[in-house]
C-alpha positions as CSV (number, residue, x, y, z in Angstrom):
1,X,120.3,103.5,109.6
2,X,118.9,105.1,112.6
3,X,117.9,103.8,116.0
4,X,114.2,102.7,115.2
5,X,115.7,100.8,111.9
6,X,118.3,98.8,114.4
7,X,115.4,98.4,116.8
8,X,113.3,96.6,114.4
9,X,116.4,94.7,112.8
10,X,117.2,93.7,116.8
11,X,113.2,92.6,117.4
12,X,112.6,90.6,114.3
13,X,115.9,89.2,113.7
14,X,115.4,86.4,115.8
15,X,112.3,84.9,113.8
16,X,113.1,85.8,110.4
17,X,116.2,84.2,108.9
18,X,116.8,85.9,106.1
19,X,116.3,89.6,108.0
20,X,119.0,88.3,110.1
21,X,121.1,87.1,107.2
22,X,121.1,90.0,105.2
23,X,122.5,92.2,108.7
24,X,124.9,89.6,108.8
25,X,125.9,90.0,105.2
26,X,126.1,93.9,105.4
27,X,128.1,94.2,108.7
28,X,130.5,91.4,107.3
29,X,130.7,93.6,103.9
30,X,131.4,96.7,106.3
31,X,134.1,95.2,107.7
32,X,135.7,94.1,104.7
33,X,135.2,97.7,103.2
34,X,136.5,99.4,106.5
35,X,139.8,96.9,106.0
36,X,140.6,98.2,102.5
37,X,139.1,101.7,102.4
38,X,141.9,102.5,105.6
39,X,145.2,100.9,103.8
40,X,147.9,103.8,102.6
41,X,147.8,102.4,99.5
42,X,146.2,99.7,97.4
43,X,147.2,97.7,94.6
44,X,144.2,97.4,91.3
45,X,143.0,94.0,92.6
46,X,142.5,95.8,95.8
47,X,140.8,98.9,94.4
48,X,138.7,96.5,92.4
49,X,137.5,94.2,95.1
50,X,136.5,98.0,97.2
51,X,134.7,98.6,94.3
52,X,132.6,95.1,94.2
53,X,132.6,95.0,98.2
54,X,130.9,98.8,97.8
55,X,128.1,97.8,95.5
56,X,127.7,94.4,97.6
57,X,127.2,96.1,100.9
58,X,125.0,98.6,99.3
59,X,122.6,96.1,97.4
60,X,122.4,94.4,100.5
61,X,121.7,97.5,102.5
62,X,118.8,98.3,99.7
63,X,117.2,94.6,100.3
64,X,117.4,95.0,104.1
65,X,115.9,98.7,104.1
66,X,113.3,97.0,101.9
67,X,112.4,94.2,104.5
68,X,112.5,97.1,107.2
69,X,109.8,99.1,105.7
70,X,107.5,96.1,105.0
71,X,108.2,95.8,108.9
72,X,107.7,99.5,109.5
73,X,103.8,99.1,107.9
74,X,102.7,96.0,110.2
């Protein structure tokens, strides 16, 4: 995401709940990715919930990226 994108995010995020949700669901999923991804070893249940966390953050990144180019044309 570059600086414009967190610009927008930063401007509109304050009147539009589910713009601001959706961040809040992506840097929450980052998080939880960064936690895993950096352990020495993981156990299958682990590697499994990386995988689902993965595909969570990046469906929500796709929906936000959405809402930010609907933004991008007003």
């Amino acid at each position: 995401m570059d600086q414009y994108e967190l610009d927008l995010l930063e401007k509109y995020s304050a009147t539009d709940p589910d713009l601001k949700s959706l961040w809040e669901d992506h840097v929450l999923y980052s998080k939880q990715v960064d936690k895993l991804a950096t352990k020495a070893f993981r156990t299958p249940t682990e590697e499994q919930t990386l995988k689902q966390l993965k595909k969570q953050k990046l469906e929500v990144k796709t929906q936000l990226m959405e809402m930010l180019d609907r933004l991008k044309t007003q």
